[in-house]
N, C-alpha and C positions, 0 to 999 in steps of 0.2 A: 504494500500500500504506500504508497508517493504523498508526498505534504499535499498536492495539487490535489489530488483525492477527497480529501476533506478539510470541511472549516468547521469552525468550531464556534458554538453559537454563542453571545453575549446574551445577558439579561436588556430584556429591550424598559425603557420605561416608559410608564403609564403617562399619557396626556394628560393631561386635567382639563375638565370644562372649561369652555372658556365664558366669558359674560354673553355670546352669543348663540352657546348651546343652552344655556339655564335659559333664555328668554325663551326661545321656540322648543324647549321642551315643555318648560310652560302652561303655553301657549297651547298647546298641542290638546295636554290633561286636563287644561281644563274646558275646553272645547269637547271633545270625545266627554269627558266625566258630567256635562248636561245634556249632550245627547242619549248619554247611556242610562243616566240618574230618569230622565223624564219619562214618564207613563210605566214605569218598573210593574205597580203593579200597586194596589189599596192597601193602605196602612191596618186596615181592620178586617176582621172576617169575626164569625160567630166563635165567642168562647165557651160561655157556659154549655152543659152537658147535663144528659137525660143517662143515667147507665141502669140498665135494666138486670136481670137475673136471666140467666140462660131458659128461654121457653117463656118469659113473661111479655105481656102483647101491651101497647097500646092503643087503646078504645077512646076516639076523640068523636065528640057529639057536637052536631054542627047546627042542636036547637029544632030544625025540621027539614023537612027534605031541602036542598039546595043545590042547585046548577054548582057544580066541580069540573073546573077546567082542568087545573095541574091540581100536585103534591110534590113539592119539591123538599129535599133534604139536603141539608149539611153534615156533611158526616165524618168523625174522626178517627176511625177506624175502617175496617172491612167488615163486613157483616154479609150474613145470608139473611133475606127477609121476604116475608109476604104481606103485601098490600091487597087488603082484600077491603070490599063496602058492601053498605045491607042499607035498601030503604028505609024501613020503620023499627026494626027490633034488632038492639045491639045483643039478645042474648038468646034468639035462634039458632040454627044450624043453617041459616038460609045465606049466612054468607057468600059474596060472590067475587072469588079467586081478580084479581086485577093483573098483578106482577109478583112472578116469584121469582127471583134472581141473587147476584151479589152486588154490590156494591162495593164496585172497586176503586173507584178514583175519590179517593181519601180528599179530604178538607178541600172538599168540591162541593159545587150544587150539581144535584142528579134530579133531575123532573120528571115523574110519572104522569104521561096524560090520561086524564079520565072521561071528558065531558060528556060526563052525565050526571042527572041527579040524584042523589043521594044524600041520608042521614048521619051513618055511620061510616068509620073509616077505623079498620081497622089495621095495625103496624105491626107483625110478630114476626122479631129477632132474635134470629137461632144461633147467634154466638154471643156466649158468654161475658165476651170481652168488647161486645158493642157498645161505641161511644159515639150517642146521637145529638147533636149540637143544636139541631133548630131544623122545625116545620113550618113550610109556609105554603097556602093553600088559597089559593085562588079561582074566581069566577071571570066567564069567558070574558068579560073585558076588561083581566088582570087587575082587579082588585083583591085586595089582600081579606081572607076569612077568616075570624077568629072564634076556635070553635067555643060553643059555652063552659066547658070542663077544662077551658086552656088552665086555670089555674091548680088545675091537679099534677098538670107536666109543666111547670113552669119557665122551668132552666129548655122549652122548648119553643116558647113563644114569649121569650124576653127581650130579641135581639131580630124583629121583622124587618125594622129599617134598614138592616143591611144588607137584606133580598135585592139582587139587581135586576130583576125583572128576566133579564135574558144574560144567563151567565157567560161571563170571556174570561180570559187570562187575566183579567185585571185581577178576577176576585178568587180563583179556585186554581188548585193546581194543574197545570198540564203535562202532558207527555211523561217522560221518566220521574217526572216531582211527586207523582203519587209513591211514588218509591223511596227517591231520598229525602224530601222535603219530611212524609213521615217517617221515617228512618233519624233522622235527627232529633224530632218529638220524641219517638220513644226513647230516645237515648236523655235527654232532658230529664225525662218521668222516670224513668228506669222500669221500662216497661220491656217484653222480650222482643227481641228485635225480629224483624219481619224480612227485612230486605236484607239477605245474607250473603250476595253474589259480587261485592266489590269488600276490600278494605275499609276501615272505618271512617277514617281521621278524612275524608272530603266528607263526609256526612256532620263531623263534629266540628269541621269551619261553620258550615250551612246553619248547624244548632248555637251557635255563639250568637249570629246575624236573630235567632228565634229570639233568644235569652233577653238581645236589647231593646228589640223592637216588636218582640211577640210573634206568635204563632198566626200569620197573615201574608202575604202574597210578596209585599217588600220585606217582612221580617225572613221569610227563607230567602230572597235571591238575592238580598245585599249584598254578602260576605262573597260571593262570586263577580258582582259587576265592582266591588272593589279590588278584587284580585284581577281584573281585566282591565281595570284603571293601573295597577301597580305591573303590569306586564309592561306597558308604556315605557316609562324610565330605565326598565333591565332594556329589552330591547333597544333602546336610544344608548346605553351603557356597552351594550355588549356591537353595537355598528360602528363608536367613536373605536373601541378599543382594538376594532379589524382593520377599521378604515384611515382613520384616523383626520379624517375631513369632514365639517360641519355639515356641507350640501349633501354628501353623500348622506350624513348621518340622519337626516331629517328627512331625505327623501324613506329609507327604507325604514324609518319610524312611522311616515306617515302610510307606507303602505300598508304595515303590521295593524295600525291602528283602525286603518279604514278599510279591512278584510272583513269581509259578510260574516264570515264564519268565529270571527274577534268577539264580533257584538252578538248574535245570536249565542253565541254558546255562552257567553258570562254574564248573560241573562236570563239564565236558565237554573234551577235551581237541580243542578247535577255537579258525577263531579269531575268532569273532562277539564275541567279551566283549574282546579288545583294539580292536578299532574302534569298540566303544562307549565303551567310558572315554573314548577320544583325543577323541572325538565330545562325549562332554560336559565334557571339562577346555575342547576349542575353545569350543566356543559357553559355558562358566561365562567364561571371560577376554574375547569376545566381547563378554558383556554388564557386562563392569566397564570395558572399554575407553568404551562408550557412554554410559553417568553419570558421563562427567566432560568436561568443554570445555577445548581447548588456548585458550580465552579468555581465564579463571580459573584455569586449573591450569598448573604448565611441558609446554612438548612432552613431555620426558623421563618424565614421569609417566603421557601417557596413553599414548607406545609401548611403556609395559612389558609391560602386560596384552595390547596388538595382538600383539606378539612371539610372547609367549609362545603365544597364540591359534593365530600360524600353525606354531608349533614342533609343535603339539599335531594340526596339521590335516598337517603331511608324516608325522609316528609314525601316523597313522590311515590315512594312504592307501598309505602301504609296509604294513599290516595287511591292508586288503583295499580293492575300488574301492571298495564304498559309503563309504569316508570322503570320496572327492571329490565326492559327493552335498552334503555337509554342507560342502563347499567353496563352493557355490551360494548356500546359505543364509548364508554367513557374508558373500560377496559384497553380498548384496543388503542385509545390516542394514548392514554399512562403507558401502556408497555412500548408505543414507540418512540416516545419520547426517552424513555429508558434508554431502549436501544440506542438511541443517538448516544447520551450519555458515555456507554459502552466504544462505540466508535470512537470517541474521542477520546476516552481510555486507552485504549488498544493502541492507537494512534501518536499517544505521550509515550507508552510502553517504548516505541521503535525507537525515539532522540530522546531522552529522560533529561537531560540535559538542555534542551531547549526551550522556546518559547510559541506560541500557534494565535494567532490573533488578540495578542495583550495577557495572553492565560499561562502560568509559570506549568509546563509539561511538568515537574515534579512534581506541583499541588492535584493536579488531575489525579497521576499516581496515589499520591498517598489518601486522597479523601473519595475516588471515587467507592473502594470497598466499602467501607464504614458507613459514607451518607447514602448509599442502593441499601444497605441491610435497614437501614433506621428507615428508608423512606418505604419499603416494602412493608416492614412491621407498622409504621404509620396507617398502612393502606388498609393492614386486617384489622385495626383498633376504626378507623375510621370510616372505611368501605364495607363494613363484614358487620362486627362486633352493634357499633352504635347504631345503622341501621337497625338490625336483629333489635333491637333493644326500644327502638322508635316505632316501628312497627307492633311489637308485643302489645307494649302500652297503649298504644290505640285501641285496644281493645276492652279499653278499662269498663266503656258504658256498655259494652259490646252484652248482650243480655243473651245466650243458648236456648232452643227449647229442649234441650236436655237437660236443664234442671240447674242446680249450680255447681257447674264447674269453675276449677281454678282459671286463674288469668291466663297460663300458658296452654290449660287443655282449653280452652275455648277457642284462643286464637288456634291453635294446630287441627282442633274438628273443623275451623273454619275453611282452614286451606283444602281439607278435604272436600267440604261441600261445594267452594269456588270449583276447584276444577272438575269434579265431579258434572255440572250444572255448566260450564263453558263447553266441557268435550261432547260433553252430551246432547246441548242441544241442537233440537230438528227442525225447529219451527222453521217459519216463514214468514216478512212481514214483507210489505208495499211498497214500505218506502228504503231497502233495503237495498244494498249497490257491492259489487267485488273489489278487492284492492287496487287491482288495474284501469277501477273505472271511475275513482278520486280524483285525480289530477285533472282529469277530463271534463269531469262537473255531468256525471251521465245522469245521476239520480239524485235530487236535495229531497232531505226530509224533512216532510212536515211534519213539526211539531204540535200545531194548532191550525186549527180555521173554522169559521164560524160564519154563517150565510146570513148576513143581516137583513136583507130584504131578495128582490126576484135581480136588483143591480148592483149590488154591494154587498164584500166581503171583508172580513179580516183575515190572516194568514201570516205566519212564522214557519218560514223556511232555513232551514240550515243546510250552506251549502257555501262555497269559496267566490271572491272577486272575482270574474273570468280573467280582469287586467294582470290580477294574480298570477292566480293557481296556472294559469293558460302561458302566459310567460316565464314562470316555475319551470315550464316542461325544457322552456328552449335554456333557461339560463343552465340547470341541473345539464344539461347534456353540454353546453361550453366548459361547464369545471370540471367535467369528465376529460372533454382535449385538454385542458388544462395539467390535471392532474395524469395524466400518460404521455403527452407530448414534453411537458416543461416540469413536471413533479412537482408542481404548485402545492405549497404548504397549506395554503388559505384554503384553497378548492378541497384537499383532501380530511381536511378539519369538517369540515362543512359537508362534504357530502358523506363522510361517516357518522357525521351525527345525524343528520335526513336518513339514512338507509336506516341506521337501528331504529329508529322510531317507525318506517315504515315498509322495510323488507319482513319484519316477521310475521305483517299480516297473511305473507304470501304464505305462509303455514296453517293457519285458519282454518278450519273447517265449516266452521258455526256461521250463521247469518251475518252481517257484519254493514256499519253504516259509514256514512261520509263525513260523519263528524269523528268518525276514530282518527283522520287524517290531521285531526287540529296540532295533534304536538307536533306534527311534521312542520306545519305553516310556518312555526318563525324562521327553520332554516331553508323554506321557499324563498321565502322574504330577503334574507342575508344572503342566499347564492344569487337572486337578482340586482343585489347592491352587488356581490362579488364580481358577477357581469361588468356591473357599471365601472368600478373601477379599472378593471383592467381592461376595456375598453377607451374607459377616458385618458390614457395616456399611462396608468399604471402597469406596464406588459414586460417589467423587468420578470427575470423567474424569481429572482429574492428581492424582498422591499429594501437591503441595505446598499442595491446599488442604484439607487436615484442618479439622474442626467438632468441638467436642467435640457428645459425644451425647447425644439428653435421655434420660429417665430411661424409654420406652418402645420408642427405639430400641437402647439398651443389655439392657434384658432381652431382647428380639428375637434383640441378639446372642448373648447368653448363651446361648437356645436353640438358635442354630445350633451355637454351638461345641459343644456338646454334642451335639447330632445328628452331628456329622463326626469325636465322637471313636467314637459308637456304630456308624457307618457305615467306620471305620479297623477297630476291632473284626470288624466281619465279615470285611473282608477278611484281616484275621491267622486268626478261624476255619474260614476255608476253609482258607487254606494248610496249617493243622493237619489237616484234612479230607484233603485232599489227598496229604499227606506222602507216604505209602506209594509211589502211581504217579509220587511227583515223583524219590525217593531211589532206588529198586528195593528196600522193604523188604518182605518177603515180605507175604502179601496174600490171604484169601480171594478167589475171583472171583466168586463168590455176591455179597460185600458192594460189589465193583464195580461189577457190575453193578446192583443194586441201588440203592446212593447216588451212583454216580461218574459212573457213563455217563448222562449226563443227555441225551445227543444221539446216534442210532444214528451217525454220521458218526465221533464220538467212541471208536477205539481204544486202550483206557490198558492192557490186557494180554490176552494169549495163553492 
């Protein structure tokens, strides 16, 4: 091996903000944080509660026969129940069967129609553990009934005014929120937990957001549209520290931020938007760990950033599995950064006596042994040990139906019934799309939609910017020539942390949707600034050999920058485009149809 063979890398140092990035970062949050904060969803929903005894009915008398349009319920649990009415005599056998079903969409209105007339209404709920929050019973031209005996079920007819006539997202939960939103309740109440197919700790942010603001529609989806406000700054954090240019930096902040899939999912009371943060605080400390050498710099300095890294990788994997995904990827850049290490080892080994780009060849010698054994045992206390131990603890609210088990055997039957319940399933749903068919935008999921009249609708769609995800495809395939043609350090940073978050779905079996792709989006995001950079005049193979530029490659660049501020532009024009199906704001379906649906596969409202 020849000196010319290798260099040996310097600790690079960190930028600092400058007063130009604090302003448009900003700028930025708090633009995005009232877009996202506005129409969230009702500060209030029904508290009080009716719990009855396993097999006990309630018999509500509505005075004398009366025209019954609806029955609608508030419900805090799941329950199996039968709705049944009797004209004249609540204590015949002449009852007549309405709905028998479950109710499953938890701290929801569910409205049975009935319209007809009737005296009696009768309610019998066959789980033990049913917690019924409020009835509300109206005539065909949605007036509110209150039966004569309301003052027997009280805690059921306390809280009418909060009936919205025609339930949205505003007031009840949708989509996967009957899952976690009650999933965090129980954990609140220390009730046994229901939803046992993800890790805890995204459910016990969600329950923190309950604790401060209540069990209500903004009290679960806060702690998520705050954690999608705090993605902002790591993002703007982790493009200064690649890029190291404000335009650049602000450009790929602003695309991160005004991604369809940004706002949809951290507004959603699930917990895809906590294992992405974790996902990118790991790999942003990841990659500050790597620009610096225990050569040149103390140990101490460069395992603050690994530390922290792996701190960030056990809060991601007690959120959900796919942070052990990005466990993979972080493995693979530590061992090769190693490996460089090693090289330059081996390298001091051959002239022990010399010196290799300012670094004393004896010191490499003598400290690489000692700081690889310290910085490995670092990795099993910090990568291994603290996770295990972060994870467990999540599981503290974590309630079994097996009875009470200890904190360790709960979490480990738990790991059992996860994948038991991932491998296993067969289902099939609608809005349902393959890995291959993410980037492309084949299928968005509806998470809501609601027909408000015969020409309007509301509708929440989760699905990517096309200015994105669509230029995603071409930038990912540049830092690929990158990374084979020139061995681009940047590129191969960036597209091993995009594949581990998104090559393992190609092992999948189970049904799988378009929002699993969100951890992927930041480093869409970042390989299309990587694009831009080394497009705009940055096309050295290492960033330490800067040229200044002549006076023809400098206009050149000018014009890109300018293209990528016009091409950042679109993509905020769409998301404005967009708004309506992203937020549930009401919505001709003419005009959806029309501008929206650009792909029949493409469902954005009912």
């Amino acid at each position: 091996m020849s000196k010319k063979t290798i260099k040996f890398q310097r600790s690079k140092k960190d930028h600092k903000f400058c007063k130009a990035d604090w302003i448009i970062l900003l700028t930025i949050m708090i633009i995005y944080s009232a877009i996202a904060l506005y129409n969230l969803g009702y500060h209030y929903a029904p508290q009080t509660a009716w719990k009855g005894t396993d097999g006990q009915n309630i018999v509500l008398d509505m005075g004398d026969v009366t025209d019954i349009s609806n029955v609608s319920f508030f419900m805090g649990e799941t329950a199996y129940y039968n709705l049944s009415v009797s004209g004249r005599d609540s204590t015949s056998d002449m009852w007549e069967s309405y709905r028998n079903s479950e109710i499953s969409t938890v701290f929801s209105w569910n409205t049975v129609n009935i319209d007809t007339a009737h005296r009696y209404i009768m309610i019998a709920l066959s789980s033990p553990a049913a917690s019924l929050k409020e009835i509300v019973i109206t005539d065909p031209d949605g007036n509110i009934l209150t039966p004569v005996n309301a003052d027997d079920y009280a805690n059921l007819f306390d809280e009418q005014n909060m009936y919205p006539g025609k339930s949205t997202f505003r007031d009840s939960t949708y989509f996967d929120e009957i899952y976690h939103a009650r999933t965090a309740y129980e954990y609140i109440h220390r009730l046994t937990t229901y939803e046992n197919t993800h890790p805890p700790l995204g459910k016990i942010f969600i329950s923190i957001g309950i604790m401060i603001f209540g069990m209500n529609p903004f009290g679960w989806r806060i702690m998520g549209t705050l954690f999608g406000i705090f993605m902002i700054p790591v993002i703007y954090a982790f493009a200064k520290k690649m890029f190291e240019q404000t335009w650049l930096t602000s450009i790929i902040c602003l695309l991160f931020t005004f991604d369809f899939m940004h706002f949809t999912q951290t507004r959603i009371a699930t917990i895809d938007v906590y294992v992405t943060f974790f996902i990118m605080l790991m790999y942003y400390f990841m990659y500050k760990y790597i620009r610096l050498s225990f050569y040149d710099s103390s140990l101490k300095k460069t395992l603050i950033p690994l530390g922290i890294s792996g701190v960030a990788m056990g809060f991601g994997c007690a959120c959900k599995w796919t942070g052990c995904y990005a466990g993979v990827g972080l493995a693979l850049i530590f061992f090769y950064q190693l490996y460089r290490r090693y090289r330059e080892y081996h390298f001091a080994k051959m002239n022990p006596d010399g010196e290799t780009d300012g670094i004393r060849n004896s010191h490499v010698i003598e400290v690489f042994p000692k700081y690889t054994v310290r910085t490995l045992l670092f990795c099993i206390l910090f990568f291994i040990i603290i996770p295990g131990i972060i994870y467990t603890l999540s599981y503290v609210p974590f309630i079994s139906y097996s009875g009470n088990l200890s904190l360790i055997d709960r979490m480990l039957e738990n790991q059992v019934t996860m994948f038991t319940y991932h491998s296993g399933l067969k289902a099939t749903h609608a809005y349902s799309s393959s890995w291959y068919q993410w980037p492309v935008l084949v299928r968005p999921v509806l998470f809501y939609t609601v027909s408000l009249s015969s020409t309007v609708s509301e509708g929440i769609s989760s699905f990517g910017n096309p200015a994105v995800w669509w230029v995603g495809i071409l930038a990912t395939s540049y830092a690929l020539y990158r990374l084979i043609a020139y061995s681009d350090k940047k590129a191969g940073f960036l597209l091993i942390s995009y594949a581990a978050q998104f090559l393992p779905w190609v092992l999948v079996t189970r049904y799988t949707f378009m929002y699993h792709y969100f951890p992927s989006t930041p480093f869409v995001v970042l390989l299309i600034g990587f694009s831009m950079y080394r497009l705009a005049g940055s096309d050295a193979v290492t960033d330490e050999s800067s040229v200044p530029l002549e006076e023809g490659a400098l206009k050149r660049r000018k014009r890109i920058e300018t293209a990528c501020f016009v091409y950042c532009g679109i993509a905020i024009a769409l998301f404005i485009l967009f708004y309506p199906v992203l937020s549930g704001m009401p919505i001709s379906k003419a005009f959806v149809k029309t501008f929206l649906r650009w792909f029949k596969s493409w469902t954005l409202v009912l």
